[in-house]
N, C-alpha and C positions, 0 to 999 in steps of 0.2 A: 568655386568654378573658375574664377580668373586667374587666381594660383597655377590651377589647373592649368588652363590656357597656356598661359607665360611660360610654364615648365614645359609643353608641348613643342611651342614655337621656339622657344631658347633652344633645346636639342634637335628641332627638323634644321634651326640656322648653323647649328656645330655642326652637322654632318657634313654643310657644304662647302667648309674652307672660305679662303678669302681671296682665293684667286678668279672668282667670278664677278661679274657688275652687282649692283645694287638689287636694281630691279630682276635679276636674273636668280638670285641667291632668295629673292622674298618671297618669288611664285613656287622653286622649288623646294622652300619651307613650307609653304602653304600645303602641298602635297605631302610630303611628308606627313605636316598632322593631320590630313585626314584621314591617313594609313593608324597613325596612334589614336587618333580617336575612336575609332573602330572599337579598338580594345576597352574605351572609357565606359560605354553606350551601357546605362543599367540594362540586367538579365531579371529573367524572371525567377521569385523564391527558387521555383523550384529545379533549378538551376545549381543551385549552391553547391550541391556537394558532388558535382560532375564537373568535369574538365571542358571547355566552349571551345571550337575549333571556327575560325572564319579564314574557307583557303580561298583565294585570289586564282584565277586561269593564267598570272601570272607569275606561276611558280613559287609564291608565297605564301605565309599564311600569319593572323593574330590569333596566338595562345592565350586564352585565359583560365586562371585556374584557384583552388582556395587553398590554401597554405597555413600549418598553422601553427602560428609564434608565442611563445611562452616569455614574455617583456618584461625587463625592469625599467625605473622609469632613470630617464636619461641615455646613454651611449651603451648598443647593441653588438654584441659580434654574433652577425648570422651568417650560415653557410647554406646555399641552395643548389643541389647538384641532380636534380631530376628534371633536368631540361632538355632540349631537344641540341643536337650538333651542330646546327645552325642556327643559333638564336644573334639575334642583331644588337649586341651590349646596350646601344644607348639608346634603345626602343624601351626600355623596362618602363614599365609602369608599377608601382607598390600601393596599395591604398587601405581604406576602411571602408567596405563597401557600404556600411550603416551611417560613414560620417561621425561619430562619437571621439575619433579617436586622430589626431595627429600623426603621420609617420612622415618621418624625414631621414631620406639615403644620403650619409653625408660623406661616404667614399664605396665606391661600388669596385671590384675585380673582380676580371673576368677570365676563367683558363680554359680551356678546349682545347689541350696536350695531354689526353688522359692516359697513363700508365699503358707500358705494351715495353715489348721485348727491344725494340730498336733504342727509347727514350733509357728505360733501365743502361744498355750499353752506353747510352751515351753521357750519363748522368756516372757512369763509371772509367768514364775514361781515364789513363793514366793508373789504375787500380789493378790488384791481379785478383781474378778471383777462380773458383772452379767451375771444371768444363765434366761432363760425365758423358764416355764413351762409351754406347752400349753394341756390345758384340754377342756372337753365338749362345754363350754360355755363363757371360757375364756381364757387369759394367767396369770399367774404372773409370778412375776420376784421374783428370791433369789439370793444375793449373799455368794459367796463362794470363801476362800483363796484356790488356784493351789499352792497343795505342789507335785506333779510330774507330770509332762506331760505326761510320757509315750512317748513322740517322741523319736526316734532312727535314728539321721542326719547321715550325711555322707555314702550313700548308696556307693559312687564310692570309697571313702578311705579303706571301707570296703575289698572292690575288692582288691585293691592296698596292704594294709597292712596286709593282709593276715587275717587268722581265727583269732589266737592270740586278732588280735584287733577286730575284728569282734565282736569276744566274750565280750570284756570288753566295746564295746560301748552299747550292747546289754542291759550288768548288771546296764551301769550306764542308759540308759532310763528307762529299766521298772524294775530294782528291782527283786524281786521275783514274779510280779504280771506282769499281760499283761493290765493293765489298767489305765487311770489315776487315779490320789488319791488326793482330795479334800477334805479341813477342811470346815465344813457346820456350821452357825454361832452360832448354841448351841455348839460347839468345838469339836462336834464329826467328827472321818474320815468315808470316806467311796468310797468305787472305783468305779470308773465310773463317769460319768460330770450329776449332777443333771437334765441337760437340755439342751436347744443350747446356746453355750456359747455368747456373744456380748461384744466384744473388742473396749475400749475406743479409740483407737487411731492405724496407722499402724507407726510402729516405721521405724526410718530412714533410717536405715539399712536393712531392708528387700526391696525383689527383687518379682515383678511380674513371672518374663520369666528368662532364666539362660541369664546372663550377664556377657558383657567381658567389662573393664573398662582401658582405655588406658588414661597415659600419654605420648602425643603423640609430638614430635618435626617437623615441615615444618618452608623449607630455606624460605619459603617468603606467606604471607596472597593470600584469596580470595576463590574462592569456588573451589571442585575437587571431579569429579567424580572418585573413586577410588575401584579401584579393589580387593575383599576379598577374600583369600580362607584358607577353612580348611579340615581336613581328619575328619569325622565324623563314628561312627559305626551307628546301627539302621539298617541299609539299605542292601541290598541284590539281587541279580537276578537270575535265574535257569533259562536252557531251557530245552522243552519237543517237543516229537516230536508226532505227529499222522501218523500211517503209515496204509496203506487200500488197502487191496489186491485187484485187479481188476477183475481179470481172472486166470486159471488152468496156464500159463506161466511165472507166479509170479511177474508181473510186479506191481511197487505199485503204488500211489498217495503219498507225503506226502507234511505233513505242518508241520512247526516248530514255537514254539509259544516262547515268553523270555515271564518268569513272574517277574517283578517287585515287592518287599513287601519294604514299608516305615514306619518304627515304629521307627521314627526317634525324632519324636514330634516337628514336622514341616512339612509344607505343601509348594509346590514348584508353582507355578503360570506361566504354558508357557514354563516349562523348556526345554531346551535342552538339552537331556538324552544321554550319552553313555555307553556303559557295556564293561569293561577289561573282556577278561578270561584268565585264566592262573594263574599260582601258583605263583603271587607275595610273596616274602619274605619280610613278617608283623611281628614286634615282637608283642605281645599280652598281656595284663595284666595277662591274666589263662593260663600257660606255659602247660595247660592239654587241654587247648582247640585246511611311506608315501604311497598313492594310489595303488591300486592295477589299471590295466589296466581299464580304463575306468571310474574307482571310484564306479561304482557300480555293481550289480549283477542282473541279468535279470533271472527269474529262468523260466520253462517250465511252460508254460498255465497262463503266464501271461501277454504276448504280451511283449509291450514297456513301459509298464507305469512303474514308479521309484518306489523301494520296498518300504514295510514299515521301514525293516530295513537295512545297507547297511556296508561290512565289510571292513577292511584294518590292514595291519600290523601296529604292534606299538613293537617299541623294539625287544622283545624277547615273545612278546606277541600279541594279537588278539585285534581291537575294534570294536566293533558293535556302529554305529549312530543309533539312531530312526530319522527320518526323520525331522518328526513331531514336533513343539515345545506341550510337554504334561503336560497337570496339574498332579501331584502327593498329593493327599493329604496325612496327617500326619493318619497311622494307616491303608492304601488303599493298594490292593493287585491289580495290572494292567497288564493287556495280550497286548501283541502288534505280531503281526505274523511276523516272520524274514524269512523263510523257505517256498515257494511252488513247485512244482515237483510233473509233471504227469509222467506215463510210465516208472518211474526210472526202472531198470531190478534189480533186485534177485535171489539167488539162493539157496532154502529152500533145507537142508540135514539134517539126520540125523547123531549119534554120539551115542555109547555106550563104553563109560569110563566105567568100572564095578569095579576096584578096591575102598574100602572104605579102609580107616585105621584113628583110630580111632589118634588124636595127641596130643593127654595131655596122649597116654598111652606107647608110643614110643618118649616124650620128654627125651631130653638130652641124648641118644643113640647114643653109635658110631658107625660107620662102624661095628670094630669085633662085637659089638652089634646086629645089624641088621642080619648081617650072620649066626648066631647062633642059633636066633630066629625063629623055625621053621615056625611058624603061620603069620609071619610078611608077611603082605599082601594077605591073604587068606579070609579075608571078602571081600565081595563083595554088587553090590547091582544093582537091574532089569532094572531100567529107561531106557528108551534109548530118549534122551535129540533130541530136536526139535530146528536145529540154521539156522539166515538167514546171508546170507551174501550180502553186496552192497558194492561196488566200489562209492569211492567219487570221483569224476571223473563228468568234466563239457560235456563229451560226455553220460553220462549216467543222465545228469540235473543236476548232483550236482557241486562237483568242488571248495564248499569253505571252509575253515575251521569250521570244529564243534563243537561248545562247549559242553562240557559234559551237561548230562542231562537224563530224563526218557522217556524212548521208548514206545508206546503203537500200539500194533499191532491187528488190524481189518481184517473179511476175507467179502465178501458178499456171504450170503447163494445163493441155487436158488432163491429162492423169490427175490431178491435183497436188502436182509436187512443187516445191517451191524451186525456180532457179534464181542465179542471183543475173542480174541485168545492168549494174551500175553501180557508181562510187562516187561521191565529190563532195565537196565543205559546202558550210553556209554560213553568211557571217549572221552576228549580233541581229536578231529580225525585231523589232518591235512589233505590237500586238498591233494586228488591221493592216499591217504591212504583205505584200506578195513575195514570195518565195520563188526564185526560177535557179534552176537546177538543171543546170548539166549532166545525160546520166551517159555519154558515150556518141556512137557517129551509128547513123542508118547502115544496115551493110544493104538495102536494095535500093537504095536511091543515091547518086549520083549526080553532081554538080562540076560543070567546067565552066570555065570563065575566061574572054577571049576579047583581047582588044582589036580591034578591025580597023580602027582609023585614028592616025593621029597629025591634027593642021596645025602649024604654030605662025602664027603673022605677030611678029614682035613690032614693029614698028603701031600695030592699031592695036597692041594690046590685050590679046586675049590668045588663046587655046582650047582647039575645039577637041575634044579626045571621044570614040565613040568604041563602045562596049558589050558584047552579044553572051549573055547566058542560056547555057543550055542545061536542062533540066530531065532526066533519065529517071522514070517510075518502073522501075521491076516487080511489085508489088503485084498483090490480087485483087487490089483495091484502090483506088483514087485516094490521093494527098492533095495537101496543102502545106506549102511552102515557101517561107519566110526569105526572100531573097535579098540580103542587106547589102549594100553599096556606103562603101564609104570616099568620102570627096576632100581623100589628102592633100590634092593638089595646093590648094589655094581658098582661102576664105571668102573670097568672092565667087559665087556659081551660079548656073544656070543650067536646067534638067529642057531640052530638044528633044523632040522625036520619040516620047517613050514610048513604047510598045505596049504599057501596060498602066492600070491608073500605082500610084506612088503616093507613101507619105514620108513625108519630113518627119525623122527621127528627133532630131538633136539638128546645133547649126550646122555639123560637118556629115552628116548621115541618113540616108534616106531608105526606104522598104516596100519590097512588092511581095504582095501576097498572092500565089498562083498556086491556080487546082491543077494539078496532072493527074489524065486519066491512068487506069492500070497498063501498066504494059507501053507507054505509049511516050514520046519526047513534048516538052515546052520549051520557046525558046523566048526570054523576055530579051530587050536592046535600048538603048537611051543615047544621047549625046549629053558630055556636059560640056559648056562653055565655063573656062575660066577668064577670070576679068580683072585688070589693076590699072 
C-alpha cells in the first residue's frame, strides 16, 4: 500500500511541473491522487471479468479493466491497444489484483496517431507512389511524387503546448495552402491527390488503435490476469429530472433520469457503471476550461423492486451504481432512470424582485459611489417570477442526495394532457436539503416599482430614499406575494414608515409577504434611511 501511495503521489507531483510554489504543487497532487485512487478501490469478485466505468460530471472518467498477460519472469514487451482516445498516459495504474504477484512498468509509451489516410501521406513524403483514377468505364493508375502531405499530427501536443506551437505545427503541415501538393510525372505541381492514393506497404511504426507499449518487469513467469486502470476524458453524465403536477394541491410525480454521453472512442461491453458527482479537484490541460442504511433506495410507486440506480457516500462526495451491467458504445448517448416519486408535496409561490441595475454600468463603484449616485437602483422591471419549492426529505419520497441537473416541469390540463410549464437547473442538493426552482414569470400578475422620494443631507450623514410597490392580481383568485427589497445602498440601514409588517432576509435584504385579492391592486411602501 505505501508503494502504492508513493507511485500515486510521485505522478499527481509529475503532472504539475515546477513552475508552481510548494504548497501549491502538494494540494494539486493531492487531488490528483484522489482521481487515481478511485481506480485502486478493491471491486467486487464479481466484477472481474467486466469492464468498471467511474464517470465524473466533469467530463472524465476511471477505466478499469482485466487484462491478460502471459509473463516470463524478468523484462516484458507488452503492447496494449484497446483503450479509449483519450486516456491520460501517466494515470495508468497495472497491478495484481490478488497481490501474489509483483509488476513493475519500467518504461511505458504512449501513441494516439493511429494509422488513416493523412499520417500514411505523410509518413511518405518525398516518395512517389500510385494514384488510381477511376472514370466511366474504367480506372487508371498515375504515379505521382508526395512533396507535402498536408497532415497536421499532434492534435493533443497542440493542446498541451499551447497556440505558439499550434501555430507552427500548422505552418509546417500545410504551408500556405490547406492541401496536399503532388509533383505529377511531367514535373509539374499541383494541390490536391490526383486520385486515391494505394500505398505499397504499412510501415513498422505505424499503430492501428492508440497504443500503450510497456517494458514490463514480473518476479516470476506464467500467465496473470491483471488489473488496468486509467483516468480517460471523452465521457461525461448529467441528470435531469421530469416533474408532473398532479392536482390543484401541487403535489408532483417525478422521475430522474442520468444521461450517460461516451465520445471516448471506445465502446464498453457489460460494464459496470458508476457516476461521482461532486466537484472533484482535476488539474486540466485548458486552465480556461460506505452504504447508506440499507444500500439502497426504494423510492414511492415503486414497491420493492431494486432501483435502477442506487446511491451512497464516497469521500467528500456522492456515487451512484447502475445496477445493471450496461453496454456503452463509443459515440452513444444512454438514459438509465435513477429517481421515481409519486405525491412528492410542493409549494408553488410567487416572488417580485423588481430592482434591475444594470453591472458593467456600476462596476468598480465604492460605497461613497453608490451613495451619491441618485439613480442607483431606480430601474426596475414587471415580472413577477413563478418558484416551486420541495423538501428533500425521505417523508416527502425523496431523501437522497441530488445531483445537479435540469428540471422540466409539467402541469395536466382538464383534459388530462400533459403541457410543459418550465425549465431550470438545480445544483448538488443534499439529502433534508429544500429545493427552490425557478419555473418562469406569472403572465397575470404584475409588479412595478417606483421610487417617490429621494433626501440626501451629507453634511448629518445619512439618506432617506422612499419606495412604492404596486402589485396588479388579474387572477380568479387571490395571491400571495413575495415582495423582496434589496438595500444596495449602503450597509448601514434603517426600514421608516412601512406599509406592511417585513422580514429581514440577509444583512442587505428584506421581504413582504402580501395577499392580493382577484382582480384588484396592493400597494406596499417603506422608507429606508441610510447611515455612515
Amino acid at each position: 500500500m505505501k508503494v502504492f501511495l508513493s507511485v500515486c503521489m510521485g505522478r499527481a507531483r509529475g503532472r504539475l511541473g515546477e513552475d508552481s510554489n510548494p504548497e501549491d504543487r502538494k494540494m494539486r497532487a493531492m487531488a490528483v491522487f484522489v482521481v487515481l485512487l478511485a481506480a485502486w478501490v478493491p471491486a467486487l469478485d464479481v466484477w472481474a471479468a467486466e469492464p468498471a466505468l467511474t464517470i465524473y460530471n466533469q467530463s472524465f472518467a476511471v477505466v478499469r479493466e482485466m487484462i491478460h498477460l502471459d509473463l516470463q519472469q524478468g523484462l516484458n514487451q507488452v503492447s496494449v491497444s484497446d483503450t479509449t482516445a483519450h486516456l491520460e498516459p501517466d494515470s495508468v495504474i497495472l497491478r495484481d489484483p490478488a497481490g501474489h504477484r509483483d509488476l513493475q512498468i519500467v518504461e511505458q509509451n504512449y501513441r494516439a496517431d493511429p494509422l488513416s489516410e493523412g499520417l500514411l501521406l505523410q509518413l511518405n513524403e518525398g516518395n512517389t507512389i500510385d494514384f488510381v483514377i477511376s472514370r466511366e468505364d474504367r480506372e487508371d493508375i498515375v504515379s505521382a511524387k508526395i512533396v507535402r502531405s498536408a497532415y497536421a499530427p499532434h492534435p493533443s501536443a497542440m493542446i498541451r503546448y499551447g497556440g505558439e506551437y499550434a501555430m507552427m505545427q500548422q505552418a509546417r503541415a500545410y504551408g500556405q495552402g490547406s492541401e496536399p501538393l503532388v509533383q505529377m510525372p511531367d514535373g509539374t505541381l499541383r494541390f490536391g491527390l490526383p486520385g486515391k492514393p494505394v500505398f505499397p506497404s504499412i510501415p513498422d511504426d505505424t499503430i492501428l488503435k492508440p497504443t500503450l507499449s510497456w517494458s514490463l518487469m514480473s518476479e516470476a513467469a506464467g500467465p496473470l490476469d491483471a488489473e488496468f486502470s486509467y483516468v480517460t476524458g471523452g465521457m461525461n453524465w448529467e441528470a435531469s429530472y421530469n416533474l408532473v403536477g398532479t392536482d390543484k394541491n401541487e403535489a408532483l410525480d417525478v422521475v430522474g433520469w442520468v444521461t450517460v454521453d461516451n465520445q471516448s472512442g471506445k465502446s464498453f461491453a457489460d460494464a459496470r457503471i458508476k457516476l461521482m458527482a461532486g466537484e472533484v479537484s482535476k488539474i486540466r490541460q485548458d486552465v480556461n476550461q460506505g452504504y447508506s442504511v440499507g444500500g439502497q433506495l426504494v423510492m414511492g410507486g415503486m414497491g420493492g423492486a431494486m432501483p435502477p440506480v442506487t446511491e451512497r457516500a464516497f469521500d467528500e462526495y456522492h456515487l451512484y451504481t447502475i445496477q445493471r451491467p450496461t453496454t456503452l458504445l463509443d459515440r452513444e448517448t444512454k438514459q438509465v432512470e435513477m429517481v421515481r416519486a409519486d405525491g412528492v408535496k410542493s409549494e408553488k409561490f410567487f416572488v417580485y424582485d423588481g430592482v434591475k441595475i444594470d453591472p458593467n454600468r456600476y462596476q468598480g463603484y465604492s460605497t461613497e459611489n453608490l451613495i451619491q449616485d441618485r439613480e442607483y437602483g431606480t430601474q426596475s422591471q414587471t415580472s413577477v417570477w413563478v418558484m416551486r419549492e420541495i423538501k428533500n426529505t425521505a417523508e416527502n419520497g425523496l431523501g437522497i442526495p441530488l445531483p445537479a441537473g435540469r428540471t422540466r416541469f409539467y402541469q395536466r390540463d382538464e383534459d388530462g394532457q400533459l403541457e410543459f410549464t418550465g425549465k431550470n437547473t438545480i445544483k448538488h442538493t443534499a439529502k433534508d436539503e429544500t429545493l427552490r426552482i425557478y419555473t418562469g414569470s406569472a403572465f397575470d400578475l404584475v409588479g412595478e416599482r417606483i421610487r417617490t422620494n429621494f433626501v440626501s443631507v451629507y453634511d448629518q450623514h445619512f439618506v432617506d430614499e422612499t419606495f412604492q410597490i404596486k402589485l396588479h392580481n388579474h387572477k380568479g383568485q387571490p395571491v400571495e406575494i413575495r415582495v423582496v427589497e434589496h438595500l444596495y445602498r449602503h450597509i448601514n440601514w434603517e426600514i421608516k414608515e412601512p406599509s406592511d409588517p417585513f422580514t429581514k432576509t440577509d444583512s442587505r435584504a428584506i421581504e413582504f409577504r402580501v395577499n392580493v385579492p382577484p382582480g384588484e391592486e396592493r400597494i406596499v411602501s417603506y422608507v429606508v434611511r441610510y447611515s455612515w
